[in-house]
VEXVEXLUM-340879 format. One line per 4 residues: their letters; for each residue x negated, y, z of N, C-alpha, C. Coordinates in steps of 0.02 Angstrom, whole numbers, plus 50000, padded with zeros to 5 digits. Example, Ala and Ser with C-alpha at 12.3 -4.5 7.8 and 13.67 -1.06 7.14 Angstrom:
REM residues 2
AS	49340 49716 50390 49385 49775 50390 49340 49835 50390 | 49358 49888 50354 49316 49947 50357 49355 50002 50394 .
//
This chain:
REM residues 195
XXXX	44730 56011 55701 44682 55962 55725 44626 55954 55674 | 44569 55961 55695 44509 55946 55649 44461 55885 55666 | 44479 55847 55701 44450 55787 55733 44515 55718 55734 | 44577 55718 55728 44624 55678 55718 44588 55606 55661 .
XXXX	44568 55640 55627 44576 55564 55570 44512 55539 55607 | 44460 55561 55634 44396 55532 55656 44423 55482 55716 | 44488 55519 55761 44520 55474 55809 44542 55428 55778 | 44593 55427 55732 44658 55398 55709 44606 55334 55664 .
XXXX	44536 55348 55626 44522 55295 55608 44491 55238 55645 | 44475 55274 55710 44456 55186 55744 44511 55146 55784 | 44573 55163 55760 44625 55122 55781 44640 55071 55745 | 44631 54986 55766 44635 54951 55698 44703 54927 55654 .
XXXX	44700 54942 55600 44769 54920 55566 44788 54985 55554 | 44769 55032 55579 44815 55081 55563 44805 55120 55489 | 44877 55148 55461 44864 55172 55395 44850 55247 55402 | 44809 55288 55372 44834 55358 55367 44820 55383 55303 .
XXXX	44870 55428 55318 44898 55482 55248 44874 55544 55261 | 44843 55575 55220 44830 55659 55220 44861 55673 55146 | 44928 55675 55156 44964 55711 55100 44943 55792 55081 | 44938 55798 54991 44911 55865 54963 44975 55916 54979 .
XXXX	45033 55917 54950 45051 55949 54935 45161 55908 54953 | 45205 55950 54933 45275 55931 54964 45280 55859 54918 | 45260 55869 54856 45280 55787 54829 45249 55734 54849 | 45178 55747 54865 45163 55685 54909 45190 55671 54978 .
XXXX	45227 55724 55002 45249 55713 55058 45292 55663 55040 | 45346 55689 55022 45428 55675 54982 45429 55601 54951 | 45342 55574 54913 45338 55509 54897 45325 55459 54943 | 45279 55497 54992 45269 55463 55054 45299 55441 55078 .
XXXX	45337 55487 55122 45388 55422 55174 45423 55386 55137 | 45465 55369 55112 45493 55280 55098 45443 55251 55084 | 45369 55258 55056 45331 55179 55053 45307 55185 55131 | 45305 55238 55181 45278 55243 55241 45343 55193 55299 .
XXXX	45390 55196 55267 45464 55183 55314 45454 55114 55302 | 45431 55083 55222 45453 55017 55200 45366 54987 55205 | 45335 55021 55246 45259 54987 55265 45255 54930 55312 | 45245 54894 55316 45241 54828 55386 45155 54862 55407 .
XXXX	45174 54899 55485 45126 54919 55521 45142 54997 55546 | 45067 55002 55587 45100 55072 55588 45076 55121 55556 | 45077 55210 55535 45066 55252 55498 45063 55285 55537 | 44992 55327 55526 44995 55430 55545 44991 55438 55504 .
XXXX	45027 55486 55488 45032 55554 55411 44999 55612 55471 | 44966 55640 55422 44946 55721 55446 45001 55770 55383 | 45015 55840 55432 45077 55870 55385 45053 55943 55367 | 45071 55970 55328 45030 56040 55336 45072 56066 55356 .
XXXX	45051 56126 55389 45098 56174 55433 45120 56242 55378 | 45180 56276 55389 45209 56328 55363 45238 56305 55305 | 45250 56349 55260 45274 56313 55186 45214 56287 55135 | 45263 56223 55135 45201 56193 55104 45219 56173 55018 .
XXXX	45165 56192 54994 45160 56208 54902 45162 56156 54865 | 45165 56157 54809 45181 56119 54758 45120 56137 54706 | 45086 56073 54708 45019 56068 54688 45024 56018 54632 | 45046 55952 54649 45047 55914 54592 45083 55884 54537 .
XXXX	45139 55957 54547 45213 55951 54503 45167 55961 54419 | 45105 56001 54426 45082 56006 54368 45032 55941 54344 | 45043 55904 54362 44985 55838 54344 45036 55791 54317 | 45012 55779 54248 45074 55744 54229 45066 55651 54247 .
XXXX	45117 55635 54265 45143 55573 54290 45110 55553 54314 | 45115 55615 54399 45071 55592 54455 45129 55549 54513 | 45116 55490 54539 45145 55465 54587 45109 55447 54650 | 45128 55464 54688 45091 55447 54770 45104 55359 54773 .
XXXX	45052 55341 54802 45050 55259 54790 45007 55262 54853 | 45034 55225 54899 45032 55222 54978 44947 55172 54966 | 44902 55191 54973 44830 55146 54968 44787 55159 54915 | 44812 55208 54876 44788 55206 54798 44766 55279 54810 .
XXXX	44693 55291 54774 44666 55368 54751 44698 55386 54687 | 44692 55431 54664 44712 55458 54589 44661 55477 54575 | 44644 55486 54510 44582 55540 54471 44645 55576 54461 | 44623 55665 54468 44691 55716 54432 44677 55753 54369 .
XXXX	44600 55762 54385 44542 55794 54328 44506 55777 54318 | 44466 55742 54248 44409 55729 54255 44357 55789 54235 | 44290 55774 54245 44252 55829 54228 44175 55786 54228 | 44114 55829 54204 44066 55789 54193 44002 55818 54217 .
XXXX	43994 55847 54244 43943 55885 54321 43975 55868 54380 | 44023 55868 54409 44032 55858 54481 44087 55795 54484 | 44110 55786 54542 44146 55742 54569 44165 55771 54636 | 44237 55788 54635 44256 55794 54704 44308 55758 54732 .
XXXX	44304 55720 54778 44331 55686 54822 44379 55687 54875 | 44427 55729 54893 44490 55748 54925 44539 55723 54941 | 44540 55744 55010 44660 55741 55021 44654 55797 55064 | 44705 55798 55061 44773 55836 55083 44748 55918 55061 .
XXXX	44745 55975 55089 44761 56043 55068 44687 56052 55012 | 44646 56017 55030 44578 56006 55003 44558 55980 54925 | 44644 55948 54912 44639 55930 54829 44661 55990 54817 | 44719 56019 54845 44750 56090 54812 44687 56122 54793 .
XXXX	44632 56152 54852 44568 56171 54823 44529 56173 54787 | 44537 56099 54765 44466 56058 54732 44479 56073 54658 | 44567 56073 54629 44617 56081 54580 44593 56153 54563 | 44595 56201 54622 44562 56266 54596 44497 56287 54588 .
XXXX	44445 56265 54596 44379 56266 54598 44376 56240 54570 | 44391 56177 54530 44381 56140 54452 44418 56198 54408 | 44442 56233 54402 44477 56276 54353 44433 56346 54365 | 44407 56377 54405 44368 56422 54406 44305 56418 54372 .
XXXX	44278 56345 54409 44183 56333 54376 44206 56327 54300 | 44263 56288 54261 44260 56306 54206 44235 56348 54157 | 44281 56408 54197 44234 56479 54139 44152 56475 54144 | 44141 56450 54197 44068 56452 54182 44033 56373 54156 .
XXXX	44089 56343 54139 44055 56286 54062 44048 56226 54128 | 44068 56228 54183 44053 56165 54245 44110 56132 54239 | 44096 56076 54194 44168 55982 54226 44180 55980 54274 | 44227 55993 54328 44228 55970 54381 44283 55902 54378 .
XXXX	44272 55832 54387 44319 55794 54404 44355 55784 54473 | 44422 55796 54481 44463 55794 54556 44475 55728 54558 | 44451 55689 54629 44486 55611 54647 44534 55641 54711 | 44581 55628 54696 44641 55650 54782 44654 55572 54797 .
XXXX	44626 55579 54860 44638 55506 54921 44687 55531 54974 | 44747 55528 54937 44800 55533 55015 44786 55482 55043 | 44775 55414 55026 44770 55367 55094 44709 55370 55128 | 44695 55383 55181 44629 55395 55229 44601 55318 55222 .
XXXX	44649 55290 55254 44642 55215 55287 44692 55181 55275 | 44696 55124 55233 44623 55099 55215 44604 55153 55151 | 44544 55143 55130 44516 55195 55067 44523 55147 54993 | 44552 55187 54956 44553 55175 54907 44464 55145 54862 .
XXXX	44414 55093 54915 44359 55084 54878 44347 55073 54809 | 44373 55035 54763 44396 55017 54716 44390 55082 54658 | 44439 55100 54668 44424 55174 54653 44383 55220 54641 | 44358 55237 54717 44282 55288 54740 44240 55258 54686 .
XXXX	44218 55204 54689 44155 55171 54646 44186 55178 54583 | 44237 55176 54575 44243 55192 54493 44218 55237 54465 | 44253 55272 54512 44245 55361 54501 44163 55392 54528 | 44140 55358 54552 44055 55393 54570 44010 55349 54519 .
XXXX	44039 55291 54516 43995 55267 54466 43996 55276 54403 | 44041 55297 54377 44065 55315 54311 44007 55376 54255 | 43995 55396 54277 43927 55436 54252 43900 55492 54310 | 43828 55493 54314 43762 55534 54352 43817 55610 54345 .
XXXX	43826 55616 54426 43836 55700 54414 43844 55699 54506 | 43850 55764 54535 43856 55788 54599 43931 55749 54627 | 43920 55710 54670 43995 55701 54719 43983 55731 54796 | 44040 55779 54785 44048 55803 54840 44119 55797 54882 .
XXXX	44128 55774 54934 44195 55764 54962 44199 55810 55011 | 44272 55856 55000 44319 55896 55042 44359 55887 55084 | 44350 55906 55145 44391 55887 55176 44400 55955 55250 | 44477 55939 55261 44502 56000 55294 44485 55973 55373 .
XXXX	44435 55938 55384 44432 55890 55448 44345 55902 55460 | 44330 55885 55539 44250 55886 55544 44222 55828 55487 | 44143 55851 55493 44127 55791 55442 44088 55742 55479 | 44126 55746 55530 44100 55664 55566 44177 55639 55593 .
XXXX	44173 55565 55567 44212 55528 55565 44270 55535 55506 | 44283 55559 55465 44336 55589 55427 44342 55538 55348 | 44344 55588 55279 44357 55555 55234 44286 55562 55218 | 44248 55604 55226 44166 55604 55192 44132 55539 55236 .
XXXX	44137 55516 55294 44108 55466 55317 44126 55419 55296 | 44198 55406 55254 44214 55335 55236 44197 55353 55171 | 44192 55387 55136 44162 55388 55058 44088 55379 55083 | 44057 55392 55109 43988 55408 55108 43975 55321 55104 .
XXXX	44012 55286 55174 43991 55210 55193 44012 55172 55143 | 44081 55197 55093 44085 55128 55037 44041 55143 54987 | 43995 55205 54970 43961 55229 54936 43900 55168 54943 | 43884 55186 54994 43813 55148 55036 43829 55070 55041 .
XXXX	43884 55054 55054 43891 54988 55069 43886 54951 55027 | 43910 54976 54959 43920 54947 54891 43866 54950 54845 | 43815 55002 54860 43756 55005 54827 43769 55054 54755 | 43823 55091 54765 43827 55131 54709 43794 55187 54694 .
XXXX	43776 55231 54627 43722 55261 54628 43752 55340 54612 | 43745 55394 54660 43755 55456 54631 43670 55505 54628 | 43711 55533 54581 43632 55614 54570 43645 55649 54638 | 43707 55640 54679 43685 55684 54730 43743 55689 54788 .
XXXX	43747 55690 54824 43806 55669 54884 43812 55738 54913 | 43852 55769 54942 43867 55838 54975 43933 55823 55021 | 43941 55855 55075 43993 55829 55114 44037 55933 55127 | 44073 55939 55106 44100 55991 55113 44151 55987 55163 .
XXXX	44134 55989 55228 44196 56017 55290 44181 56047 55338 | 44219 56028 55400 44206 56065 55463 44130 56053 55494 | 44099 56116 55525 44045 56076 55567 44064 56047 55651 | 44041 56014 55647 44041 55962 55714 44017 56002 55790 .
XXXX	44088 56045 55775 44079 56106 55831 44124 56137 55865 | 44143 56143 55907 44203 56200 55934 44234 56243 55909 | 44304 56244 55862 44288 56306 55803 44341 56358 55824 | 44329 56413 55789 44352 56473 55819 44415 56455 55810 .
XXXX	44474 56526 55823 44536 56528 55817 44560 56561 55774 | 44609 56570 55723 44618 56637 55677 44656 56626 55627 | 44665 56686 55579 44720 56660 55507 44675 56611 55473 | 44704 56569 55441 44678 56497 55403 44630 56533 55341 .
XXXX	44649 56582 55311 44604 56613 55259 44531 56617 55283 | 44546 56666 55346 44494 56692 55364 44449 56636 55390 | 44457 56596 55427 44440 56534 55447 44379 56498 55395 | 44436 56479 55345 44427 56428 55290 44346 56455 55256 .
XXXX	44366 56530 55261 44309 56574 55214 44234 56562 55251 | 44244 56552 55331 44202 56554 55383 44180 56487 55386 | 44212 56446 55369 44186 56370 55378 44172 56350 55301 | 44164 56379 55247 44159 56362 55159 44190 56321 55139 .
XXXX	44268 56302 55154 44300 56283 55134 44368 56294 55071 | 44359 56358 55072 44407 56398 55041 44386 56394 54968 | 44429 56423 54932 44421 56435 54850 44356 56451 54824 | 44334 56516 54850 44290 56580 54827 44217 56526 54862 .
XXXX	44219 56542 54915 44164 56493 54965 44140 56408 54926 | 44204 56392 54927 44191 56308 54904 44156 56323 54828 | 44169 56346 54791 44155 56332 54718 44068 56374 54737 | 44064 56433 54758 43990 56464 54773 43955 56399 54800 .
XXXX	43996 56342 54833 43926 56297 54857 43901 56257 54805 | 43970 56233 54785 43965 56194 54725 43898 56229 54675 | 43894 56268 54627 43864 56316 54617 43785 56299 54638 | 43795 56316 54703 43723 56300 54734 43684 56241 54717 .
XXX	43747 56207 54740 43724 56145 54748 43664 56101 54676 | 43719 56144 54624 43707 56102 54561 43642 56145 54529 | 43632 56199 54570 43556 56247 54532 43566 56281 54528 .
//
């Protein structure tokens, strides 16, 4: 589904989760079981990886963003398969001397605001948010609006996802590569983006 969270967020009260990787799954449900209300989790399909066994004393906290990396040119903004990404494209632009800082928002809804503004306001550099979803209605529309709502100030906003289109069918690589979401693709925009 590439339009779900754009549904799932105009339902009111409702929580959602775009878990990264199996430990956010695994942390998830009991605060999802012991939630008063209701929950969509989105799940990734096939076997799913272990991304943030390497972040030390990372805990999934049902409402809460994490910073995982900081960095001091970009800002990227993520959940679910999209931090795994963001984790590798901050480790690539490296060799070429680029900070990338990772924020992972498993909770969709409500958004960790609090947070976002920490983390965009915290020093002038590119925020760009990832996401494995169109970029209407998703996690870039609710970063974009607490961005705007709050009056916070970035060097530069970029929305990295689906376009707001009918999208083909195919292996997820090939896909991902076709829509610039992928490893190789995402970091070339990044790249762009910054000059």
């Amino acid at each position: 589904a590439t339009e779900d969270l754009a549904m799932m967020r105009g339902i009111p009260g409702l929580t959602i989760v775009d878990p990264c990787d199996a430990i956010d799954i695994e942390q998830a449900v009991p605060q999802i079981a012991e939630h008063k209300g209701p929950v969509y989790m989105r799940l990734l399909r096939g076997n799913v990886p272990l991304v943030l066994d390497e972040i030390d004393g990372y805990k999934f906290e049902l409402g809460k963003a994490k910073m995982l990396r900081e960095g001091a040119d970009v800002l990227v903004i993520s959940s679910g398969i999209m931090t795994m990404r963001a984790l590798e494209v901050a480790q690539d632009l490296s060799a070429d001397k680029v900070g990338v800082a990772v924020l992972h928002c498993p909770t969709i809804k409500p958004l960790d605001v609090a947070t976002v503004l920490q983390a965009v306001s915290a020093k002038p550099r590119l925020v760009v948010v990832a996401e494995n979803h169109s970029v209407i209605g998703g996690l870039g529309e609710a970063v974009a609006s607490a961005i705007l709502t709050n009056g916070a100030k970035t060097a530069s906003f970029k929305l990295a996802g689906l376009p707001d289109s009918f999208l083909d069918a195919g292996a997820l690589p090939t896909l991902h590569d076709r829509y610039g979401i992928s490893r190789e693709v995402l970091g070339q925009r990044i790249k762009d983006w910054l000059g």
